[in-house]
Structures are given as structure tokens and as C-alpha cells.
N, C-alpha and C positions, 0 to 999 in steps of 0.2 A: 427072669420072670417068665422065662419058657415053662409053660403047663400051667400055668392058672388059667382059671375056666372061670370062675365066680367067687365070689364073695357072699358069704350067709352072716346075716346080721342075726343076734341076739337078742330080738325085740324086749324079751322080757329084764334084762341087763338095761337097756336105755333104757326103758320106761322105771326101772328101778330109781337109775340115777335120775333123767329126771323130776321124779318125786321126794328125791333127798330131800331135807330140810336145806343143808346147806345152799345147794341150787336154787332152791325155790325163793332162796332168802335175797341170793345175788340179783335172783332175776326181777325182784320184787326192787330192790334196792335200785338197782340201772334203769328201771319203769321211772322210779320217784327221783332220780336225780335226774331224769328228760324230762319230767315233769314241769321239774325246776327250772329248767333251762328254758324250756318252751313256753313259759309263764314269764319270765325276763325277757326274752325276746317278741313279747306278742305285742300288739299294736292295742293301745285302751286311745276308746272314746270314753263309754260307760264302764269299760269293767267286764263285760258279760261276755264276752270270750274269751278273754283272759283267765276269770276265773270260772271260766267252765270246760277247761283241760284239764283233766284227769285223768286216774292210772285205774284200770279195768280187768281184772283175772279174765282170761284166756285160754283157758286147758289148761296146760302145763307152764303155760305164760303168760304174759302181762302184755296190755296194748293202753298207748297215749292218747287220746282221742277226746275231741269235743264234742258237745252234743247240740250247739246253736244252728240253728237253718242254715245260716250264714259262712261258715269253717270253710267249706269249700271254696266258695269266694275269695276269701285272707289267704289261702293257702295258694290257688292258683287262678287268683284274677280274676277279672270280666274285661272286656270292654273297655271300658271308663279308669278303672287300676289296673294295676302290676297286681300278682301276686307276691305277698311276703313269706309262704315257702316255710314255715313255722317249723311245721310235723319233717319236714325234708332236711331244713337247717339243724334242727335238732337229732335225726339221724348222722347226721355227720358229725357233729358234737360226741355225741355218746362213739361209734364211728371209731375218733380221734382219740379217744381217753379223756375227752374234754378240755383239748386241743383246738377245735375248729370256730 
């Protein structure tokens, strides 16, 4: 590896790829099965955080996210609870191959 100096990325090569269909499909798909995951694993009283995880285009990607006052709370506590780690646990699911 004596004389490498740098490395020149492609930008227009990645941004091709990804915009592929096929990428955008994957990435779309792995968003909706964290979705799933993250919606099994979330804590109901009423329902309304649970079903207010959704999957959200991103640029070139997809983000899991809730939109209740409250997410933050569920996810990393107060006080008074633990947090339950929803968005974290479900990283490591998707992570694992859906393993975790």
C-alpha cells in the first residue's frame, strides 16, 4: 500500500446508485419492517404511540420516528421510569437481521 495518497470518490456513481429503484426499495422495505418491529415492541396505554411510528422519506432514505410530545420520554425515561429504548431496540433488530 506504499504510495497511496488518497482516495477520489465518484459522487455522481453513489448518488446514481443510491437512486436506483432497487436501493430505494430495500431501504424503504428495512424502514417498514423497523416499523413493525417498533410497533410490537412499544408499550400501549391508549395506542397513540404506538400507532404514531411511522416511516418518513429522508433524502435518499427512510427515518422511523414518532411524532407524540411524549417519544422521548418512552424511549429514554424520566425520573419516575426507565426508558423502554423502542427506536434503540429496534436498531439492533434491523442491526441483527432480525435477530435481536
Amino acid at each position: 500500500m506504499d504510495g497511496i495518497t488518497g482516495i477520489q470518490l465518484d459522487e455522481q456513481a453513489i448518488k446514481a446508485l443510491a437512486d436506483h429503484p432497487a436501493v430505494q426499495k430495500a431501504v424503504q422495505d428495512t424502514a417498514e419492517r423497523g416499523r413493525d418491529f417498533a410497533r410490537s415492541i412499544a408499550p400501549v396505554d391508549t395506542g397513540r404511540y404506538r400507532d404514531s411510528i411511522e416511516v418518513r422519506k429522508d433524502g435518499d432514505g427512510a427515518e422511523i420516528v414518532s411524532d407524540v410530545d411524549y417519544a422521548a420520554h418512552v424511549e429514554y425515561g424520566t425520573r419516575h421510569m426507565e426508558g423502554q429504548h423502542i427506536f434503540g431496540r429496534t436498531l439492533d433488530h434491523l442491526k441483527s437481521g432480525g435477530k435481536a
